[in-house]
Structure formats: structure tokens, C-alpha cells
C-alpha positions in Angstrom: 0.0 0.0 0.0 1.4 3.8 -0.8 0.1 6.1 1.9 1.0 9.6 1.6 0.6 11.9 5.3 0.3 15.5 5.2 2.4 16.2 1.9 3.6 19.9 1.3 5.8 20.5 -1.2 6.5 24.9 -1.0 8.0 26.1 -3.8 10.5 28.7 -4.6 7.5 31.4 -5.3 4.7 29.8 -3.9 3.5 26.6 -2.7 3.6 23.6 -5.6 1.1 21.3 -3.6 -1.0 22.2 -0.6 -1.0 19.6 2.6 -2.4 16.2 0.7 -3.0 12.7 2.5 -4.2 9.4 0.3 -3.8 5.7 0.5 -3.5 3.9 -2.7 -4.0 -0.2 -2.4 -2.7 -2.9 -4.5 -4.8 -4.4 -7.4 -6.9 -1.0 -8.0 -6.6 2.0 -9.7 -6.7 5.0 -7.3 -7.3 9.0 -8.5 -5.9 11.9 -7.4 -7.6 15.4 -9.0 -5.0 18.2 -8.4 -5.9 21.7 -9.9 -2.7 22.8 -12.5 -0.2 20.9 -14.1 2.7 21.8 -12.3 0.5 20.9 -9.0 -0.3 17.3 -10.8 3.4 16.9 -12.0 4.4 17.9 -8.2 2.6 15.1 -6.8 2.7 12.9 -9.2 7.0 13.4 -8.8 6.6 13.6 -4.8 4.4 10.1 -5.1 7.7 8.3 -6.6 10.3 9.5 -4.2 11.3 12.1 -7.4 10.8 15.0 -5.3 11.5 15.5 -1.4 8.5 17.2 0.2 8.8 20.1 2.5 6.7 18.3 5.0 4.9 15.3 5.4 5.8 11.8 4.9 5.0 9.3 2.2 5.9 5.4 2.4 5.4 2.3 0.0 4.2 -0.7 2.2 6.1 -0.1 5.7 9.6 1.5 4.5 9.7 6.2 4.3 12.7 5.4 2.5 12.7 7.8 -0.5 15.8 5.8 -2.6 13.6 2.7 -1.8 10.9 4.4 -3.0 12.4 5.6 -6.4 13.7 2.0 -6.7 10.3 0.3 -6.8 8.1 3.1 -8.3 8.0 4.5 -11.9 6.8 7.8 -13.2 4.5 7.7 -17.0 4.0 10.2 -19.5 4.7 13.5 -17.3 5.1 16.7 -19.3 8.4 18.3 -19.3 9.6 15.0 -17.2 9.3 11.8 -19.4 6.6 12.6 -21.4 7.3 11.4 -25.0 9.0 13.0 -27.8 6.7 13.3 -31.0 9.7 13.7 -33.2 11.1 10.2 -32.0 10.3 7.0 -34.2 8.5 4.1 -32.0 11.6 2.3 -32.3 13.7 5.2 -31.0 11.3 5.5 -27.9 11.8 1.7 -26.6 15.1 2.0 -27.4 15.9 4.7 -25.1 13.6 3.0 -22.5 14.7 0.0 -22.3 18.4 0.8 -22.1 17.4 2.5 -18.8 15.7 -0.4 -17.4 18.5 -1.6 -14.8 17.9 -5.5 -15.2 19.2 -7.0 -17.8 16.8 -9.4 -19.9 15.9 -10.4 -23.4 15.4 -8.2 -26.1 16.5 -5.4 -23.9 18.9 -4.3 -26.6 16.7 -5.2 -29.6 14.2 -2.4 -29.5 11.7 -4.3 -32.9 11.7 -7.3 -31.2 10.8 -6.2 -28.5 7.9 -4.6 -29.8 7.1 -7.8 -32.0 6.9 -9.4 -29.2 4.8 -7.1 -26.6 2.3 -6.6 -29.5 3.3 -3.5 -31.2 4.2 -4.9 -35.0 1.5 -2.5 -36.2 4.2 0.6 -34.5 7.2 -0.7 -36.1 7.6 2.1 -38.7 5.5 5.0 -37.5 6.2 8.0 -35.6 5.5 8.4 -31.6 3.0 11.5 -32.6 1.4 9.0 -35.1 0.1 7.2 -32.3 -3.9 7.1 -31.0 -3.3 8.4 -27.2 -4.6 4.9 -25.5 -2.0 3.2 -27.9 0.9 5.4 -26.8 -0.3 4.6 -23.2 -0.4 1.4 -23.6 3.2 0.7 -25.3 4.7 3.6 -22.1 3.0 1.5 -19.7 4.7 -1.7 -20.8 7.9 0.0 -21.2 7.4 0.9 -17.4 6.8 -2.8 -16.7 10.2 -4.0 -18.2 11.5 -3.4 -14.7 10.1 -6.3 -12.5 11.5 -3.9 -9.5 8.3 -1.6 -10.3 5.3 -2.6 -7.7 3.9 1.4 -8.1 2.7 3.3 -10.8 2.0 7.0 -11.3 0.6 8.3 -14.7 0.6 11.8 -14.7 -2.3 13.7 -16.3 -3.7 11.3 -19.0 -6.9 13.2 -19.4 -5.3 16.1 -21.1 -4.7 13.9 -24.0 -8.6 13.2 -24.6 -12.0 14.0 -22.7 -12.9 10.1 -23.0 -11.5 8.5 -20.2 -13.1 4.9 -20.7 -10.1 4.4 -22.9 -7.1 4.8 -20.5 -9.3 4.1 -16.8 -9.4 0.5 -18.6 -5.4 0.4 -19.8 -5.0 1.3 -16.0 -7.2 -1.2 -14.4 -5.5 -3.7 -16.2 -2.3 -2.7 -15.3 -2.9 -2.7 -11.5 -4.6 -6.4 -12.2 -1.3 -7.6 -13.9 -2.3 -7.8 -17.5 0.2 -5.6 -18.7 3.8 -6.0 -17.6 3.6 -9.4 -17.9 6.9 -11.1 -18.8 6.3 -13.0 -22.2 8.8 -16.2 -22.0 7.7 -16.8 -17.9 5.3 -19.6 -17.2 2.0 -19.7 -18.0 1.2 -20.7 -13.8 3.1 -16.8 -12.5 0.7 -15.4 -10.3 -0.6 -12.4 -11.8 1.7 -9.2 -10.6 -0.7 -6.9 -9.3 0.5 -3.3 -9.2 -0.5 -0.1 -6.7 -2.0 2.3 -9.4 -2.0 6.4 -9.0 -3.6 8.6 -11.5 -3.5 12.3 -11.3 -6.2 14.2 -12.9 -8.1 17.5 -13.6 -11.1 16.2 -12.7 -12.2 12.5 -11.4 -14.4 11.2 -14.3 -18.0 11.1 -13.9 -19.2 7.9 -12.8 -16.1 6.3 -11.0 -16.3 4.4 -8.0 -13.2 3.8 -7.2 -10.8 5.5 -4.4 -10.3 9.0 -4.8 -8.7 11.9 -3.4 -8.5 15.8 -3.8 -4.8 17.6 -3.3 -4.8 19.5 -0.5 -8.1 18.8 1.0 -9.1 16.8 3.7 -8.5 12.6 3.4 -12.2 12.0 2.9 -12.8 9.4 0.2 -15.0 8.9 -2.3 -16.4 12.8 -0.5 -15.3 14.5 -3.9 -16.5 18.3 -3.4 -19.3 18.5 -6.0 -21.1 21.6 -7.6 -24.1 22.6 -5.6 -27.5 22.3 -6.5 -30.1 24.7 -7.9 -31.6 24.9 -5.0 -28.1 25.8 -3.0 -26.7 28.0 -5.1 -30.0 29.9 -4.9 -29.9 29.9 -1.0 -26.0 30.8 -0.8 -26.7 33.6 -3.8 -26.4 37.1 -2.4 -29.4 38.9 -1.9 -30.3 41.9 -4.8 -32.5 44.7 -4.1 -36.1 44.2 -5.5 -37.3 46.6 -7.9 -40.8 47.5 -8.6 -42.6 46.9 -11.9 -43.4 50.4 -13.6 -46.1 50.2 -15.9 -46.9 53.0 -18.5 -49.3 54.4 -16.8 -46.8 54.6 -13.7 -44.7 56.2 -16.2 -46.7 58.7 -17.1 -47.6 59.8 -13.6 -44.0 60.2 -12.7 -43.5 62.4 -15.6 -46.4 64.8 -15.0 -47.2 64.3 -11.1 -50.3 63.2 -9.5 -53.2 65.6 -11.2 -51.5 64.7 -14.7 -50.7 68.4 -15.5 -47.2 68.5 -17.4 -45.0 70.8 -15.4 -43.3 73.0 -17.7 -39.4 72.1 -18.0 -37.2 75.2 -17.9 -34.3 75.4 -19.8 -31.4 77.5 -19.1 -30.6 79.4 -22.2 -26.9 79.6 -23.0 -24.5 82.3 -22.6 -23.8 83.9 -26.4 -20.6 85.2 -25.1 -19.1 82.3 -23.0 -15.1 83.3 -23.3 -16.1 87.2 -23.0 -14.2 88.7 -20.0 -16.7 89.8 -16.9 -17.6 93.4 -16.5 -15.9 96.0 -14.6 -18.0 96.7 -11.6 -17.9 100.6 -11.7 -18.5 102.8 -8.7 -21.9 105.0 -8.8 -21.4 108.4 -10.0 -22.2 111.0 -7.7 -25.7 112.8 -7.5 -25.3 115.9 -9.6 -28.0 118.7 -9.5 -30.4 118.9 -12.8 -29.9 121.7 -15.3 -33.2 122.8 -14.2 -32.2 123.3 -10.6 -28.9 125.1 -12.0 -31.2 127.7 -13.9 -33.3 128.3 -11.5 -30.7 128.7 -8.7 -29.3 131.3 -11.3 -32.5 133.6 -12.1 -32.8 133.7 -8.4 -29.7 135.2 -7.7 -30.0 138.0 -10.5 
């Protein structure tokens, strides 16, 4: 069993994966949904002893050891990590993979018949980008399985490759059964070699029954965090003012008050002079008598 406690991985810039605990069993498939890539690809590394966690502890059956861990685990199709090449020929691909398989066994340096043999004689002459996503799955997961040190498996993402996931859940159950990895010239009566099985996903597929588990939240399974209902969402939705239906006649009242009589509007005529300078405010001019009064005051006096 792999059984992950409280793993943190903080990054340089921010934390890579949030406080995550899971238990993954031999003989079934277990998902993991992790928002982001690089938070999938984080786990996904930390689940294989790839990448020492800031905190938190994960173990394969009773030993924390993380060289251990590396030694019996194997990491599939991660972007940026060992995710394959489209420019490489299928033949390249197993060549390179199987050199790196530490055992030594038959075919291991004869890359076609290898593939003759593990079923790929359709691949012989195409490219890796050629390939129908299952397909390319498949012939990864059974270069995994050349290493009969491997008891764990951690595919990284396969969802981004296609939004069907019948096609690679099944590649995947049959791996963790022991159908795939199986050793061609051993006995027909070898017990099957049943794997532990990790998928990490955007989003747990609908209908799976199977274990799964949400990065960084609580070690609930099966409890996936689902959308709320109509009824919820209505209840948690914040409250908006009501308004008032205004019918025309409502209309028309408010435009012309309650007795109906239009109010005239009054409209500010403009300025023809807007730029022109203010006038002087000039000082009254002080009372002089009339001409009258002068003429009069005149005749008196003579």
C-alpha cells in the first residue's frame, strides 16, 4: 500500500502542492484530482520519491525510504519530465527506454523485437506522434513494466490527452490487475503481478467508483466536493435589491405628477458670449444737480 501523510511541497515562489493525504491499495486504480499541471506533476514526482516534500511523509508498504521508493516506483507520461517525444520513431522510444531499465533481460537491446513481441508490430515504422493516445499509453506503460523492481505506478495527467476516459481508466485497471507488464517467456502458472495504481487528474471522471482523493483537501474518500444544486446556489446567492414593476401608466404619472398636468421644464438658455471677460463693476457716480435746478438757482440770484 502507498500512503501519503500531510504532503507539502513549498516552492521557490509559492506553494507547488497544498498539505495532501491518500492511501493507494494494491490491485486498483486509485485518482488523485489536483488543480494545474505543475500541481499534478508535483505530486505525481513527490508520489515516486522524485521530489523531497517540504513536509509530510509518504511510504510504499512499511519503508519512508525515499531511494527505496524511487527504486520500486516509476513515473508515466509526465510533461516536461518523461513525457514522449513526438519527433522520435516508436523504435527510438523503446530503445531509449529499455536501455534505462537496470535489469538485464531479453530483447533489452533489440528495440523491434521487443515490440514484435509485446504486440506492437502495427508501430514498427511509424512515428510516436502518429500514435492514438490509448496506444501510446499502452506501449509507455509496458515499457514501465520491463523493470520487475516496479510494484507502483503514477501516470501523470492522461486526461489532457482526450476528454474520453473509458479508454485509458481500462489500460490502467489492467495494469494494476497484472495484464500488462507481464513477462512473455515466464510460465503460463506466474501469479498475476498486481501493481499499486495512481492517477492524477483535472477532474475525477464522472461515474467512477473507485478510491479517490482531492490535493490539499481533507482525506475524505469517495467525498469529492461537488457543484451545488439549484436549490443551494439559490440559497447561498447574495441577496439583490427588488425593484418595482413600472407600468406606463406609472410612467406617465411620474412624468407629470399626480393631477397629470405637465410641469413646464425650464431650460437654461446659454451664454452667447461664453469666453467674453466679466464686466468692470464701476463705482456710482455721484448725485449731480439737474440743469433745471442750476437755472433756477441762477435767475434767483439776479
Amino acid at each position: 500500500m502507498l500512503t501519503a501523510n500531510e504532503l507539502h511541497i513549498e516552492g521557490r515562489r509559492h506553494t507547488l502542492l497544498p498539505s495532501t493525504t491518500l492511501e493507494a491499495s494494491r490491485g486498483e486504480v486509485t485518482l488523485v484530482q489536483a488543480d494545474g499541471q505543475e500541481r499534478r506533476t508535483a505530486l505525481a514526482l513527490a508520489l515516486t520519491g522524485r521530489m523531497k516534500p517540504s513536509s509530510g511523509t509518504v511510504a510504499l508498504g512499511h519503508s519512508e525510504s525515499l531511494a527505496a521508493l524511487r527504486h520500486r516506483s516509476v513515473i508515466v507520461d509526465s510533461p516536461e519530465v518523461n513525457a514522449p517525444e513526438h519527433h522520435l520513431t516508436v523504435r527510438s522510444l523503446v530503445s531509449e527506454d529499455l536501455a534505462l531499465v537496470p535489469l538485464k533481460f531479453r530483447d533489452r537491446t533489440r528495440p523491434t523485437a521487443w515490440l514484435v513481441n509485446h504486440g506492437f508490430r502495427d508501430v514498427l515504422d511509424k512515428w510516436v506522434e502518429e500514435l492514438e493516445p490509448e496506444r501510446l499509453l499502452h506501449l509507455q506503460l509496458e515499457l514501465a513494466l520491463a523493470d520487475q523492481f516496479v510494484e507502483l505506478v503514477v501516470v501523470d495527467s492522461p486526461d489532457r490527452h482526450t476528454a474520453d476516459p473509458s479508454g485509458w481508466l481500462t489500460l490502467l485497471e489492467h495494469t494494476a490487475a497484472g495484464k500488462i507488464g507481464q513477462v512473455t517467456d515466464s510460465p503460463a502458472d506466474t501469479p498475476a503481478r498486481q501493481l499499486v495504481v495512481v492517477v492524477v487528474v483535472g477532474r475525477i471522471p464522472d461515474g467512477w467508483n473507485g478510491p479517490a482523493f482531492l490535493a490539499g483537501d481533507e482525506p475524505e474518500q469517495h467525498h469529492l466536493e461537488s457543484e451545488p444544486s439549484e436549490g443551494e446556489a439559490a440559497e447561498s446567492a447574495p441577496l439583490e435589491p427588488e425593484l418595482a414593476d413600472v407600468g406606463p401608466e406609472d410612467e406617465t404619472e411620474a412624468a407629470t405628477g399626480p393631477k397629470g398636468e405637465a410641469e413646464p421644464e425650464l431650460t437654461p438658455k446659454p451664454d452667447p458670449y461664453p469666453n467674453a471677460a466679466p464686466e468692470p463693476q464701476l463705482d456710482p457716480a455721484p448725485e449731480t444737480a439737474s440743469e433745471t435746478e442750476i437755472t433756477g438757482e441762477e435767475g434767483g440770484d439776479k
